[in-house]
C-alpha angles and dihedrals in degrees: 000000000000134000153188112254103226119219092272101064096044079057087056095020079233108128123226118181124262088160150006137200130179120319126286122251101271112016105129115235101233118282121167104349130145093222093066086080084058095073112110117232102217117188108251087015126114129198113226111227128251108064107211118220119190120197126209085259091052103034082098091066090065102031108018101171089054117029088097087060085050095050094041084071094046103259104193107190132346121196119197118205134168128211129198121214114231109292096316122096092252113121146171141216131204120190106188115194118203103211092175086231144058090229096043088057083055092051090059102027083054096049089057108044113075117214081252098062123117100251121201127191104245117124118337087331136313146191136210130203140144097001095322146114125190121179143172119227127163102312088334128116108190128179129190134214122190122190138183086006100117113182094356099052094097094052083047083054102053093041098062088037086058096050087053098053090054087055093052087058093191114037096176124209149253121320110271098237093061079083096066094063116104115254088217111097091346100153099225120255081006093127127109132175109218109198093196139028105011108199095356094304130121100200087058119083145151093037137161119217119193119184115223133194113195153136080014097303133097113214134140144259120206137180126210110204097206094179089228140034088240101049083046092055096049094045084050087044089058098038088057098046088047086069096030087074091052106028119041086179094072089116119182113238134193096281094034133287140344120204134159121239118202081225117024088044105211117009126186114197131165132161121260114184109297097351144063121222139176148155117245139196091036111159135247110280091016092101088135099053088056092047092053096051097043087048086046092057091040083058096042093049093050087055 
């Protein structure tokens, strides 16, 4: 199957489906698969025959502007199936990721919702817009696609995102870490977890990235899980002698280190435990506003 990237997803360059038409040369029609038992069975409601899976080698073939993003966080499997409601024209499509883990689903759930979004409690969260429904649940990523439903699509929606919860059993909840991050100025469902390259380093990974908004500036908070006080020290170690080559002025303060970043402007970062964490693109003479919300995540992440 092929589809349309929304707007949404050419912001992210992460796809989600406005159409579909038949399936694609190569995608595989479902044989043995655990998340078949994930398909909601929905009074009045038919599934259309020929289940699509998609492999990390084939995930290409049904969103092929994304599928790297997908993959970045370690998709495991994805299954396609559409349902018919009743005898009128009104259908319905459910697209079920495999992330292999409950924090990777995160990863990619959280790099295609925006902190406007309308949010909805069904499984971990969701969001609904423009005839869809995405939602978190467990290590699954799901997206819904009503058509020809009219006013009652999004009641269509929540319905079969329901059933699917219920299949789920446990859908988990948010990462841990998400607690560490300072309430002041947190700009609300902001948060993303990044597996690789944080920040552009490759060195850097497992990382946790809030937007803020406060004292008139917009800047951002993030949070390295380094496993172990040791593997953190020697990831801050390099991240600090990366800047030490290209910029003599990175100084140590009270609560860590301040460097610049070409890119990320002022950026406060210290050790905390297991993890690194910082605040970046703080502006020129707000030194104190970055001290306070470093100190803030160093307190969080010791409670």
């Amino acid at each position: 199957m092929e589809r349309k990237m929304s707007r949404k997803e050419i912001v992210l360059i992460l796809a989600l489906a406005a159409a579909l038409t038949p399936p694609a040369p190569g995608s595989q029609k479902i044989g043995a698969s655990s998340l078949t038992s994930l398909l909601p069975q929905v009074a009045n409601w038919k599934a259309a025959e020929g289940v699509q899976r998609y492999s990390p080698e084939t995930l290409y073939e049904f969103i092929d502007g994304a599928a790297e993003a997908y993959i970045s966080y370690d998709f495991k499997e994805l299954i396609v199936a559409e349902f018919q409601g009743g005898r009128t024209k009104t259908s319905l499509t459910t697209e079920i990721y495999d992330m292999g883990s409950e924090l990777n689903a995160f990863g990619i759930y959280s790099a295609e919702r925006f902190s406007e979004s309308r949010f909805i409690p069904v499984g971990v969260q969701g969001y609904i817009e423009e005839g869809t429904l995405n939602f978190l649940a467990g290590r699954y990523y799901v997206k819904l696609m009503g058509y020809e439903g009219g006013g009652q699509t999004e009641e269509f929606l929540k319905l079969f995102a329901e059933a699917i919860v219920d299949k789920i059993k446990n859908p988990g909840g948010f990462p841990v870490p998400l607690r560490a991050f300072p309430k002041e100025g947190l700009v609300a469902n902001s948060e993303k977890f990044i597996l690789r390259n944080v920040m552009g380093f490759k060195f850097l990974k497992n990382g946790f990235i809030a937007n803020y908004k406060q004292a008139g500036q917009e800047f951002d908070a993030f949070l390295i899980d380094g496993r172990t006080a040791e593997e953190a020290e020697a990831m801050l170690k390099q991240y600090l002698d990366h800047f030490a080559k290209s910029d003599p002025a990175a100084d140590k303060r009270t609560t860590g280190a301040h460097v610049k970043d070409p890119y990320l402007k002022n950026v406060f970062v210290a050790r905390a435990g297991s993890y690194i964490c910082g605040v970046t693109k703080i502006k020129d003479g707000q030194d104190a506003l970055g001290e306070k919300v470093l100190a803030a995540l160093v307190d969080g992440l010791k409670k």
